[in-house]
C-alpha positions as CSV (number, residue, x, y, z in Angstrom):
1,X,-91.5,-24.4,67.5
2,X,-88.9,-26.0,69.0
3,X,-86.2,-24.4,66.5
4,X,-86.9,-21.5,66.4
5,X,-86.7,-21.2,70.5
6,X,-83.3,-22.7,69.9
7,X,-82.5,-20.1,67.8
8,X,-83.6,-17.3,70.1
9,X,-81.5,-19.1,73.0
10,X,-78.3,-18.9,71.0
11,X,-79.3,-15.0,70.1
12,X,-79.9,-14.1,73.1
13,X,-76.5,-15.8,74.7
14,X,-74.3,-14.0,72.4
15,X,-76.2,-10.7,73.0
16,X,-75.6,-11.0,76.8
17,X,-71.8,-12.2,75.8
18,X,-71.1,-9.5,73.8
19,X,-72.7,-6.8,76.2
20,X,-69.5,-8.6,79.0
21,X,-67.3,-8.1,77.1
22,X,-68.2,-4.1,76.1
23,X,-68.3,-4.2,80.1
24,X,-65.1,-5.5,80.3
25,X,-62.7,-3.4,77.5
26,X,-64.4,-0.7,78.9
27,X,-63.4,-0.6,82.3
28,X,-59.9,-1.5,81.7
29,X,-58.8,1.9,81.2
30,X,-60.4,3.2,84.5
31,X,-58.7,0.5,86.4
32,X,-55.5,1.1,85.1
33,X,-56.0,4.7,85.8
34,X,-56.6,4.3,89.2
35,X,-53.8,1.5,90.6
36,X,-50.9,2.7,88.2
37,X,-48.0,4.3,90.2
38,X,-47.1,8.0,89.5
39,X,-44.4,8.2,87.2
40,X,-41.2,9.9,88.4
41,X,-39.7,12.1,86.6
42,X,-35.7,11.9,85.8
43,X,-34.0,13.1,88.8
44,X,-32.4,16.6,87.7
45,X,-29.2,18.6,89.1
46,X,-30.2,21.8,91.0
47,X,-27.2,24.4,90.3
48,X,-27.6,27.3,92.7
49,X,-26.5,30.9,91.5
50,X,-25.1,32.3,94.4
51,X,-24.9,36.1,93.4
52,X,-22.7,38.5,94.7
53,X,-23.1,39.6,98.3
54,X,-22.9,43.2,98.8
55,X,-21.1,43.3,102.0
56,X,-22.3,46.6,103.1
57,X,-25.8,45.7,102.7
58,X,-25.3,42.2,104.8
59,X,-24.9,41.7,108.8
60,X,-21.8,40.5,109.7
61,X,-21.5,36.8,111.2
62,X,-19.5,35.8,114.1
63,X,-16.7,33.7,114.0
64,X,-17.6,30.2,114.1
65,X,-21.5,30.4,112.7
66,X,-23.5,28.1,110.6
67,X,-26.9,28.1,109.4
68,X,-29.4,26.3,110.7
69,X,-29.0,23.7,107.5
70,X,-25.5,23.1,108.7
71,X,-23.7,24.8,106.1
72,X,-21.3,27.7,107.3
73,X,-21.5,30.8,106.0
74,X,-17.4,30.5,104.8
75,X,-14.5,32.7,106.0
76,X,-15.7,34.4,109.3
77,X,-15.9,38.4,108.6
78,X,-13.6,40.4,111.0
79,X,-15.5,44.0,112.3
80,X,-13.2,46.1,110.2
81,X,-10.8,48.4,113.3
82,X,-12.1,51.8,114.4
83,X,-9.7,54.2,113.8
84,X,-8.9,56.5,117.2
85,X,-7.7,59.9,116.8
86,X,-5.9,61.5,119.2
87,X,-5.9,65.1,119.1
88,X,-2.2,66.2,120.4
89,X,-2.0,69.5,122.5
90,X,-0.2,72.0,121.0
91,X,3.2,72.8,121.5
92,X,3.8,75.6,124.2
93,X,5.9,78.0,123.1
94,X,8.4,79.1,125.7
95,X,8.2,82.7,126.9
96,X,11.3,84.9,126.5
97,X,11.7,87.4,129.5
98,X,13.6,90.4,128.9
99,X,16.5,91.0,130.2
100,X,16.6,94.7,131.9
101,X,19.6,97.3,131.2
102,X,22.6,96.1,134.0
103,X,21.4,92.6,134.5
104,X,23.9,89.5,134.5
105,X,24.3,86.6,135.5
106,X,20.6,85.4,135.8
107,X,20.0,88.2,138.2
108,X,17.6,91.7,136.8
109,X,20.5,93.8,138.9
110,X,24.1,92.4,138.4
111,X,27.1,94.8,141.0
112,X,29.4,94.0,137.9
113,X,27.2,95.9,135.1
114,X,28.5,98.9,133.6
115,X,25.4,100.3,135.4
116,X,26.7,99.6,138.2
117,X,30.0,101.2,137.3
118,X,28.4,104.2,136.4
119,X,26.5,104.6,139.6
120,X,29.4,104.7,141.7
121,X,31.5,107.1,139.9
122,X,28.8,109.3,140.2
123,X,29.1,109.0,144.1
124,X,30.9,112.0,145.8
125,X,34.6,110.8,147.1
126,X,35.2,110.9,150.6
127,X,38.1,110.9,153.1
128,X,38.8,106.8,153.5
129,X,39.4,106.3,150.0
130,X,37.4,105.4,146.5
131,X,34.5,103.3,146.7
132,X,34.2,99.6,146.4
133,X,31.3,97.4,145.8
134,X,30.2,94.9,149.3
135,X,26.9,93.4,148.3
136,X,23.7,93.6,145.9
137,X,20.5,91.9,145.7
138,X,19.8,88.8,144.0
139,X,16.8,88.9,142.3
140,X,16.2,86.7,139.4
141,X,15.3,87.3,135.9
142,X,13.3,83.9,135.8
143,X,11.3,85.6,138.1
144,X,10.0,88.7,136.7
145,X,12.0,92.2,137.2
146,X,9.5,94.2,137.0
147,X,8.5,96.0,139.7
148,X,11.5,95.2,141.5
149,X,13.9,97.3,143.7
150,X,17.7,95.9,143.2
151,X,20.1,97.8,145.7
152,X,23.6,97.5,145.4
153,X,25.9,98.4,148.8
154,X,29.1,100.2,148.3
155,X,31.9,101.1,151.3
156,X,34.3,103.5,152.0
157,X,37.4,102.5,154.3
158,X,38.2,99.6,155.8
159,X,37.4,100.1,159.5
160,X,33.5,101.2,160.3
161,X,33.3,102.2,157.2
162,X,31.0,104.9,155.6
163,X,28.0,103.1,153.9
164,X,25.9,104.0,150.5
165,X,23.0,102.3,149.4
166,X,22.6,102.5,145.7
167,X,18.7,101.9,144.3
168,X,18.1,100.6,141.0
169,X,14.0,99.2,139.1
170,X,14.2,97.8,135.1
171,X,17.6,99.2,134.3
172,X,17.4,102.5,136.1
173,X,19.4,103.9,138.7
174,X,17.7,106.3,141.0
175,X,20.1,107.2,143.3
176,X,20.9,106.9,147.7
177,X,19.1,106.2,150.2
178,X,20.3,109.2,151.9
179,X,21.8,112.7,150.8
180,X,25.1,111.3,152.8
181,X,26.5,108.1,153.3
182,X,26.2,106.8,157.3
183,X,28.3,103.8,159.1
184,X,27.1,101.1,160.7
185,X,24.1,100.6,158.0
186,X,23.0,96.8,157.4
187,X,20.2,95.5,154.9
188,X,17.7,93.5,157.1
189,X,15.5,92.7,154.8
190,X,14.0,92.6,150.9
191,X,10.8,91.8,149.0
192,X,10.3,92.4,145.8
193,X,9.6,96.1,146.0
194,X,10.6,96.9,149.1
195,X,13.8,96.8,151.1
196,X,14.4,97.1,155.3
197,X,18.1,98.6,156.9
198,X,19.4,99.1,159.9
199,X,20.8,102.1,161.1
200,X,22.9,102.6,164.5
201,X,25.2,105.3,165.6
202,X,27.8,106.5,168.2
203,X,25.8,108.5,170.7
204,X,29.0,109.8,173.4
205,X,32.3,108.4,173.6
206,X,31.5,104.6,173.5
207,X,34.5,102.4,171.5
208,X,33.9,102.5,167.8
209,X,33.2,98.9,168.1
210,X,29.8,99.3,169.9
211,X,27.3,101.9,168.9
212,X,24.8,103.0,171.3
213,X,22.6,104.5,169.1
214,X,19.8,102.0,167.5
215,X,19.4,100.0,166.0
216,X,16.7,102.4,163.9
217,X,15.0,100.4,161.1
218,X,14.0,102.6,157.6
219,X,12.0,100.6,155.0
220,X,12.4,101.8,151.4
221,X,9.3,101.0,149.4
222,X,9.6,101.3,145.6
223,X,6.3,102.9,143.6
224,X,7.0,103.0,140.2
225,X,10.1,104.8,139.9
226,X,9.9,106.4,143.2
227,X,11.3,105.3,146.3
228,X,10.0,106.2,149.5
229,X,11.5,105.8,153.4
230,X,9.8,105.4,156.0
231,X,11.9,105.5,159.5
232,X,14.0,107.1,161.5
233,X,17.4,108.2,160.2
234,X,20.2,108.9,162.8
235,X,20.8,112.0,163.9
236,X,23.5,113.8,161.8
């Protein structure tokens, strides 16, 4: 009896040893498993492709910027220049006025014209001698001559005088301001259509040097090419 428990000892111990050591070969992989450090992967190179930036699609940056991971987004973009056009007036185009039949010198009636000229050889002689030219109205071409009455005052003798007053509008002549010519007969006044005289006269036997009579103011209004008086002429 006592040999064959022996036996059954002995089994029995390497039984229960070999059952350990299944325990133990088997858990070693799990153990390992679970304490083993990650293994890291060879550190690579990141290239970044940058692809071309289509700069109308993209907001412009400012001067000076950077991104909020510090890097700066290179050469700073200008805003390109507006362009300002300027529309120039156009040119004015000086206006020519015309220059009427016996104007000169700037003026729409000049006494030196052949107008002129014509005028008083048309004027009936008298006793003092041949006519000369005294004065004439100064109206300017600049300002228009339309419409105007130019007069031109021509004299006959040299003391007290007889007087004509010669009417001219746009290069026409259109005759005296009376039938007969009259002494002591002064312009007094002119507007563009219109001029004023003064007439006086002797009335008895006063010195030739001081006329009674007047002065007697006619005012000669032009209307087209019509001139009318309105006044009191001396008495013939």
């Amino acid at each position: 009896m006592k040999p064959t428990t022996a036996v059954l000892a002995v089994g029995l111990a390497l039984t229960l040893s070999g059952c350990g050591s299944t325990t133990t070969q088997s858990a070693a992989p799990s153990t390992t498993r679970s304490v083993s450090a990650p293994v890291s992967a060879p550190a690579t190179q990141t290239t970044r492709v940058t692809q071309p930036v289509d700069q109308s699609e993209q907001p412009r940056t400012q001067p000076g910027r950077t991104d909020p991971g510090g890097s700066s987004d290179g050469p700073a973009v200008e805003p390109a220049p507006q362009s300002t056009v300027t529309e120039k007036p156009a040119p004015q185009t000086a206006t020519t006025i015309a220059a009427p039949n016996g104007s000169g010198h700037g003026l729409c009636f000049d006494v030196n014209s052949g107008l002129a000229n014509q005028a008083v050889k048309g004027l009936a002689s008298t006793a003092s001698g041949p006519w000369q030219v005294y004065a004439g109205s100064d109206d300017a071409i600049a300002d228009g001559c339309d419409g105007v009455l130019s007069y031109m005052i021509v004299t006959s003798g040299n003391i007290h005088p007889y007087t004509h007053i010669l009417y001219f509008t746009n290069g026409t002549y259109l005759g005296t301001a009376t039938s007969k010519p009259y002494g002591y007969t002064t312009v007094t006044g002119k507007t563009r259509s219109a001029v004023s005289v003064d007439y006086r006269w002797l009335k008895s036997n006063e010195p030739l040097c001081c006329p009674e009579g007047g002065p007697s103011t006619v005012t000669f209004t032009l209307s087209g090419t019509t001139v009318t008086a309105n006044g009191q002429f001396p008495p013939n």
